[in-house]
C-alpha positions as CSV (number, residue, x, y, z in Angstrom):
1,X,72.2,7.0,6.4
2,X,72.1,9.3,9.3
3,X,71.0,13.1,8.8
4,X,71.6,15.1,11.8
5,X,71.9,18.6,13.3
6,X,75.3,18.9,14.9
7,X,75.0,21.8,17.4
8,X,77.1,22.8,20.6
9,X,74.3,21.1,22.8
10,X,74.3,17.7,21.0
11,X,73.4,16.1,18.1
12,X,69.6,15.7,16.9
13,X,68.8,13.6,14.6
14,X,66.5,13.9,11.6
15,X,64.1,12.0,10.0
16,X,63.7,12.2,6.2
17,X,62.5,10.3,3.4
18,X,64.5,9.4,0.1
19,X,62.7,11.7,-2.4
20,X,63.2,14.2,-0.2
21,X,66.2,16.7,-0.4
22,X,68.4,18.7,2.5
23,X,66.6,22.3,2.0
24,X,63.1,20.5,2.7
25,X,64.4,18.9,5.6
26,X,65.1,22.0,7.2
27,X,62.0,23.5,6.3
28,X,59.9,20.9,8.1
29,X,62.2,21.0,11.0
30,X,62.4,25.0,11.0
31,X,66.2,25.4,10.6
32,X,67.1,28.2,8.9
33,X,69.0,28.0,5.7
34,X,72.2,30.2,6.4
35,X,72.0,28.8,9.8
36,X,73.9,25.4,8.6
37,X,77.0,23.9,6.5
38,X,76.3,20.2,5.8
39,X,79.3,17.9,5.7
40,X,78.9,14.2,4.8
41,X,81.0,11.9,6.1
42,X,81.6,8.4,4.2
43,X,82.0,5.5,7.1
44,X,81.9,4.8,10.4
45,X,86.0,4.8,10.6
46,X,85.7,7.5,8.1
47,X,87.3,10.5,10.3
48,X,87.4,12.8,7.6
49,X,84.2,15.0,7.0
50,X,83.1,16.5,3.5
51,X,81.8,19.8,2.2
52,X,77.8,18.6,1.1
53,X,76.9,21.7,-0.9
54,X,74.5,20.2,-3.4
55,X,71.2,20.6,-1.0
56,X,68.5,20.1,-3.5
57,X,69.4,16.9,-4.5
58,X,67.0,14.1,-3.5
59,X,69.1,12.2,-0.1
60,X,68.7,9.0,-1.8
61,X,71.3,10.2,-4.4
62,X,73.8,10.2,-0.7
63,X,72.7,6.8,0.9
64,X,75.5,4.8,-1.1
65,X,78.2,7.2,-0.4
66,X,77.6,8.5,2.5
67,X,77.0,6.5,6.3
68,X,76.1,10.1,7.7
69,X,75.1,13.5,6.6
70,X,75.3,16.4,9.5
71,X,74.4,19.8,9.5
72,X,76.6,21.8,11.5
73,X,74.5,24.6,13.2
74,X,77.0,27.8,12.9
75,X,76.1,29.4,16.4
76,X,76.3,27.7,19.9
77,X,73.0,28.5,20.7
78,X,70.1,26.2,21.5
79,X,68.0,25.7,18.4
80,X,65.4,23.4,20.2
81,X,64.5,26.7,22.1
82,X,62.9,28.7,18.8
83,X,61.2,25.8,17.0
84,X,57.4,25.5,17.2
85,X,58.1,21.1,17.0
86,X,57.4,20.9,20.8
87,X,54.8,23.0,22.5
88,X,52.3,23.2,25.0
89,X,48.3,23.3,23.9
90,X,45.7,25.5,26.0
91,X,42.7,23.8,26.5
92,X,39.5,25.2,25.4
93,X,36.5,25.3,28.1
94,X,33.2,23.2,27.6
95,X,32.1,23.5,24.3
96,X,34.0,26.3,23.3
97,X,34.7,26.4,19.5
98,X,38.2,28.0,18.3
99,X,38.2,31.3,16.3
100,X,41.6,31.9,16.2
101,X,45.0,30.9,17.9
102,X,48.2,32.2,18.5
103,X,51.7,31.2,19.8
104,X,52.8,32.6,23.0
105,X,56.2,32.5,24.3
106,X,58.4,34.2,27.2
107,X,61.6,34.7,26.1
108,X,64.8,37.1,27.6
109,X,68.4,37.3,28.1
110,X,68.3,35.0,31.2
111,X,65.1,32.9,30.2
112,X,62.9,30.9,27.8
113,X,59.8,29.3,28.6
114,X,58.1,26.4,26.1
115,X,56.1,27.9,23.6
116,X,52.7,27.4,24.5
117,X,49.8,27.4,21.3
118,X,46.8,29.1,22.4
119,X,43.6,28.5,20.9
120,X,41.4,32.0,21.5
121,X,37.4,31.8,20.6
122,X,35.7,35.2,19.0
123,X,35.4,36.0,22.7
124,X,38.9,36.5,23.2
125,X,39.2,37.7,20.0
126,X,37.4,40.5,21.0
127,X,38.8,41.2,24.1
128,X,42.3,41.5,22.7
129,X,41.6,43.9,20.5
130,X,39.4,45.9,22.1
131,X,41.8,46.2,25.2
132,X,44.4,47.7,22.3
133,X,41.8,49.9,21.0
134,X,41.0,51.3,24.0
135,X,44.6,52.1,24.9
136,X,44.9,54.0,21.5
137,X,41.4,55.7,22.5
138,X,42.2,56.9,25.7
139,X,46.0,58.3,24.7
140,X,44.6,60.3,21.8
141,X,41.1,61.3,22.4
142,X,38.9,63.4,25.4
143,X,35.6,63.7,26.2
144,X,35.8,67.1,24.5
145,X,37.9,65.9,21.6
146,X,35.6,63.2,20.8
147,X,34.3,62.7,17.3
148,X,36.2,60.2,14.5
149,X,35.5,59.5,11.2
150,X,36.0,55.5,10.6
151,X,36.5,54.2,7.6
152,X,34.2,50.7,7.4
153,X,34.9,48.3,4.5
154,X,32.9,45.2,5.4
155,X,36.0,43.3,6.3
156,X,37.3,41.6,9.3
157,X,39.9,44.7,10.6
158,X,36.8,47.5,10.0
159,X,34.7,45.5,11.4
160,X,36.5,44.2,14.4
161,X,37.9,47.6,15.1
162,X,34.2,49.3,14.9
163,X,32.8,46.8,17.7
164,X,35.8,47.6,19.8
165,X,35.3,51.4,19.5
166,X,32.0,51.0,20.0
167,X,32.7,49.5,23.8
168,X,34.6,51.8,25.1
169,X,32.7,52.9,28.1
170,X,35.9,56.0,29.5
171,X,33.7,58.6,27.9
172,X,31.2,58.8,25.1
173,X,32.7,58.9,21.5
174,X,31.1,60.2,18.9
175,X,31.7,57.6,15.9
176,X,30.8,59.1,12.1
177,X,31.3,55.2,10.1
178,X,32.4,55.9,6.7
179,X,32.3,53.3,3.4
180,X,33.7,54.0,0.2
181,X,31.5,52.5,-2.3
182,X,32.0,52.9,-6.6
183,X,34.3,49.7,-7.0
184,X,33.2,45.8,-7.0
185,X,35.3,44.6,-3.8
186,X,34.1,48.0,-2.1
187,X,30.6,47.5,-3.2
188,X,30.4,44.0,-2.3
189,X,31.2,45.1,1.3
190,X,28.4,47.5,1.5
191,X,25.7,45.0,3.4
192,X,28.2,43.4,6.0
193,X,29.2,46.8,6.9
194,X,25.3,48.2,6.8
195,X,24.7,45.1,8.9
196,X,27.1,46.0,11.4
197,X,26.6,49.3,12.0
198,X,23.2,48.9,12.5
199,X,24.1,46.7,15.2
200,X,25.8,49.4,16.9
201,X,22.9,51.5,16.3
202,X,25.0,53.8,14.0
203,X,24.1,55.5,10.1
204,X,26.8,54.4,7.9
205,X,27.9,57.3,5.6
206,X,28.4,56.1,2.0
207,X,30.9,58.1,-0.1
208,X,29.1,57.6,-3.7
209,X,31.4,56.4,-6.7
210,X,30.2,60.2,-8.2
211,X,31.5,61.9,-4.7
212,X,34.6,60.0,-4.6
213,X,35.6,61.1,-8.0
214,X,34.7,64.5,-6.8
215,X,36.7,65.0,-4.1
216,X,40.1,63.2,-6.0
217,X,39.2,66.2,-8.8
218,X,38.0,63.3,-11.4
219,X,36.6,64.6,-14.2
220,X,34.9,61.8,-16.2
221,X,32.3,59.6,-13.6
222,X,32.0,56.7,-16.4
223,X,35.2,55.8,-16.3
224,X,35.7,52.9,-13.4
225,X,38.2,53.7,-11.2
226,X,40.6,50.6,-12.1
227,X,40.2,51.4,-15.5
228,X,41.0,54.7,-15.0
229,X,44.2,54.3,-13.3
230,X,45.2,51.1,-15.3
231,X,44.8,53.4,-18.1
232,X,48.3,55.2,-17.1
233,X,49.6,52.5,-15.0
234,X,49.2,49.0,-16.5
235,X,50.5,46.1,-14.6
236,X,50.7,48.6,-11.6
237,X,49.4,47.8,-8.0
238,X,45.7,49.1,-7.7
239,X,45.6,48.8,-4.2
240,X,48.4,51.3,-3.3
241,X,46.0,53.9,-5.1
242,X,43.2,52.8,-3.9
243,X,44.1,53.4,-0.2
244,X,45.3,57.1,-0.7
245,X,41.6,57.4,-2.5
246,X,40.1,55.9,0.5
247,X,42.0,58.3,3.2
248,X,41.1,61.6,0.9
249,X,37.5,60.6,1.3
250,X,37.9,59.9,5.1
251,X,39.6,63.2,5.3
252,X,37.0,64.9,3.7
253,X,34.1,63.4,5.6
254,X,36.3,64.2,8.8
255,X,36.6,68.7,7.6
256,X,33.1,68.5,6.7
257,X,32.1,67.1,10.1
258,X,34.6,69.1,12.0
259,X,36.3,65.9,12.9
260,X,39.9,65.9,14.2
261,X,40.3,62.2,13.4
262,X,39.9,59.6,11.4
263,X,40.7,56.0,11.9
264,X,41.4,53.0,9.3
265,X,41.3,49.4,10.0
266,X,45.1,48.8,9.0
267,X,46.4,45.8,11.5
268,X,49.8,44.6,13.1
269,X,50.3,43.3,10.1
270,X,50.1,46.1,7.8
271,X,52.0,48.2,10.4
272,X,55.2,45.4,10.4
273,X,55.3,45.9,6.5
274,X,55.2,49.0,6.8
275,X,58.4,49.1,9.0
276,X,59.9,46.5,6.5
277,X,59.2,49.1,3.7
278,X,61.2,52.3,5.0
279,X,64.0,49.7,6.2
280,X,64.2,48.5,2.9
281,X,64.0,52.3,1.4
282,X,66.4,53.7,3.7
283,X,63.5,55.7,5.0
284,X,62.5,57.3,8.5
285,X,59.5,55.9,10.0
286,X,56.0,57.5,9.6
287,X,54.2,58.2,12.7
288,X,52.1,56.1,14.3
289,X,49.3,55.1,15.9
290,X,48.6,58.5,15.3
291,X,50.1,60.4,11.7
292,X,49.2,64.1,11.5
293,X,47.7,65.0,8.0
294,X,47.6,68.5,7.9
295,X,45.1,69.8,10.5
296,X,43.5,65.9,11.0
297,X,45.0,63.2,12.5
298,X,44.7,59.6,11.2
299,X,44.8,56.8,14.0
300,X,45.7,53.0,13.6
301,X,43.8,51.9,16.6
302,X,44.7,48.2,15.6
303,X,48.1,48.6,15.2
304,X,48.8,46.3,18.1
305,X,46.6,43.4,16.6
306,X,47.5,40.6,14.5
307,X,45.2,40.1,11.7
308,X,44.7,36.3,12.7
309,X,43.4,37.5,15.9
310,X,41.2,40.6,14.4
311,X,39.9,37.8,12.0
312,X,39.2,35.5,14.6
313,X,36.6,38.4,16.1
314,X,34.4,37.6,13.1
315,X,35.2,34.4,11.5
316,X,32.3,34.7,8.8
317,X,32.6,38.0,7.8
318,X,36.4,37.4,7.5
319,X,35.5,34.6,5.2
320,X,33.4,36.7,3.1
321,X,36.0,39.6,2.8
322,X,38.7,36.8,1.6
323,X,36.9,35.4,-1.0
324,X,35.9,39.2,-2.4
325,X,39.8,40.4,-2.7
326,X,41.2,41.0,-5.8
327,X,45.0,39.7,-6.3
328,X,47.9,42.0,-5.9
329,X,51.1,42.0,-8.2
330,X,53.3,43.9,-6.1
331,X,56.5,41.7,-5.4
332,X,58.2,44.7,-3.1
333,X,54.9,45.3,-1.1
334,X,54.6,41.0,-1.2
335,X,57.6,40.8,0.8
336,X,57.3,43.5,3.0
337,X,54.2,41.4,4.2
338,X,55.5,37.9,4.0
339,X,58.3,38.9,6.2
340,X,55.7,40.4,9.1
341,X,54.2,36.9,8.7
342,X,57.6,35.5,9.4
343,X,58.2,37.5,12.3
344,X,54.8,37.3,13.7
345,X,55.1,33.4,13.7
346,X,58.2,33.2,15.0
347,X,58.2,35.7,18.3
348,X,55.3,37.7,18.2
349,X,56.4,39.3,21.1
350,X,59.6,40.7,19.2
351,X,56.9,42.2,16.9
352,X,55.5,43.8,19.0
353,X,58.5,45.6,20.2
354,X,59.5,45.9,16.9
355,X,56.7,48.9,16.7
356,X,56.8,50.3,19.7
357,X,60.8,50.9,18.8
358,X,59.6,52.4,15.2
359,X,56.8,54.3,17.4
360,X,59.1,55.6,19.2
361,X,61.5,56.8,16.6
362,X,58.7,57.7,14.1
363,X,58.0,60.9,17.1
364,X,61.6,61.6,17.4
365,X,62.1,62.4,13.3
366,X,59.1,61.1,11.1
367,X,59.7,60.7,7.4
368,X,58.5,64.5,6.1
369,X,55.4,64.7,3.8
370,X,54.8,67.6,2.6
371,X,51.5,68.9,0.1
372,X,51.9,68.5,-3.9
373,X,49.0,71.2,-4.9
374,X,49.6,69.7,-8.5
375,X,49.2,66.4,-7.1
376,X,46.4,67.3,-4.4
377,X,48.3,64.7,-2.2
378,X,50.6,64.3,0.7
379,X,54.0,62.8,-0.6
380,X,56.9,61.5,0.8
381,X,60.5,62.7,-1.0
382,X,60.4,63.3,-4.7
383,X,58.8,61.8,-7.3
384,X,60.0,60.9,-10.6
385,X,58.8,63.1,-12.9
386,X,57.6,60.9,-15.2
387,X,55.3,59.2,-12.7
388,X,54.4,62.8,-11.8
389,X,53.1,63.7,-14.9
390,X,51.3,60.5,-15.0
391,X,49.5,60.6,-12.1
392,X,48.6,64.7,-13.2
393,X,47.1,63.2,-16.4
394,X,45.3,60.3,-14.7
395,X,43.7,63.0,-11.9
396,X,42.5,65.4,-14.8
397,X,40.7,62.5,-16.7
């Protein structure tokens, strides 16, 4: 039996084995699901085609009754042009090992080139992102306006994003490296980012477990802070918490060293779910690479970096933050990310246009946030008051 894929520029045929079924098919050859209807046809003389619908059936279960199976692509566009099947490799020079790699890809309205899979070393891994960093440097700071509060974590983004800070050679910057210690993946960051910064000659600033709970307006230091916040929302997403805990304590670092910024590692990445999250909310977009928060403004200076390639700056410290992280049970925030993946591997290019089209329109009319005193937060709408009260109750404890 014959599979194919029946398109307006020919037919390509596909190979498959018997215990395999239509959907993983197109998986391995990248077709897209909605993309096809498959029609079987029953002999050779056979001229009339039928409706194939049951896809997850193993294909030996259509070799007696079928001499063909074909895929009819919907659209009469070139398929071949947006599958990674047949591509180009750049070759690494001398002994060169890879850190990374990513896809490249020219694609318009009147052209296409072959994709082309680029293996990078930590070399270029650097480079890359520190020629985004910079850019985000030199539109937001001066020479006078010069000091930012970064928050460090140990990871690969922090630390990628504090060596490409720390080459910018426009003017001098001031950097003030932050860590936020008092929970076990936090902690267990504390000597990679101590390392680095003494690299860079700089004294990291640690935010103490006892200071953190100080500045959220926590009452009781013995409680952890998962336990704390699991104590009012079980099941719940830690992380989401954890990172508004994180930016009060970079804040406050930032007032008390008259600071007017301060800058998180958050990738292209986190920035792509993050546009996936207000489309799906019917939100506007926040600002960014820059978000004002009150009289300090927080930068994503690696908004323009994939996490594979920020990664790839410092394989084995990467390695080391992977195998620290605690799981998240968030299927909304889950999706938001795999679908940034999806893009990212597909036309990383379009991602990239993606945000500078939300940048854009995020400094045009930003999604509002205005300051809960009860809550001691910038929030964004209204909040259920259940959750409200919840939240109120978990602060106070």
């Amino acid at each position: 039996m014959e599979l194919n894929l029946i398109t307006s520029h020919g037919k390509i045929k596909l190979t498959y084995q018997p215990i395999q079924n239509i959907f993983d098919v197109m998986r391995l050859n990248e077709i897209p699901w909605t993309s096809v209807t498959c029609f079987g046809r029953i002999s050779k003389l056979d001229q009339e085609l039928h409706l194939v619908n049951n896809i997850t059936n193993n294909l030996s279960e259509f070799e007696d009754k079928y001499c063909e199976l074909n895929l009819f692509l919907h659209r009469n566009i070139n398929p071949t042009f947006f599958q990674k099947l047949d591509f180009d490799v750049s070759d690494l020079k001398g002994n060169d090992f890879p850190a990374s790699y990513f896809f490249y890809q020219k694609i318009t309205d009147k052209e296409i080139s072959k994709p082309l899979l680029k293996y990078l070393t930590a070399e270029d891994c650097r480079n890359i992102v520190a020629t985004n960093v910079h850019e985000v440097l030199r539109r937001y700071l001066t020479k006078d306006n010069n000091k930012i509060v970064l928050g460090v974590s140990g990871g690969g983004d922090s630390n990628a994003m504090l060596y490409a800070i720390s080459t910018f050679e426009d003017f001098k910057i001031e950097i003030i490296p932050v860590i936020v210690t008092g929970l076990n993946e936090w902690d267990r960051g504390l000597s990679r980012a101590s390392q680095l910064c003494a690299k860079y000659n700089l004294k990291l600033n640690i935010v103490t477990k006892e200071e953190c709970c100080r500045i959220l307006g926590f009452k009781d230091n013995n409680i952890s802070h998962l336990e704390r916040f699991e104590k009012f929302f079980p099941g719940d997403d830690f992380e989401v918490f954890s990172v508004h805990m994180i930016y009060k304590c970079l804040e406050h670092v930032a007032k008390t060293t008259k600071s007017n910024y301060f800058a998180i590692g958050a990738n292209m990445d986190d920035k792509l779910s993050e546009v996936m999250y207000c489309v799906q909310n019917g939100l506007k977009f926040f600002e960014m690479p820059a978000r004002k928060l009150g009289d300090i403004t927080l930068l994503y200076p690696l908004w323009k970096c994939p996490k594979i390639t920020v990664d790839g700056c410092f394989p084995k410290l990467a390695l080391e933050n992977y195998e620290d992280r605690y799981p998240s049970y968030a299927p909304g925030r889950g999706l938001y990310y795999w679908l940034s993946y999806s893009i990212l591997s597909q036309n990383p290019g379009f991602a990239s246009k993606l945000l500078d089209m939300a940048s854009m329109y995020s400094y045009i009319s930003s999604e509002e946030l205005s300051f809960d005193e009860s809550l001691n937060m910038l929030v964004s709408g209204s909040i259920d008051p259940d959750v409200k009260n919840k939240i109120i109750k978990m602060m106070s404890l």
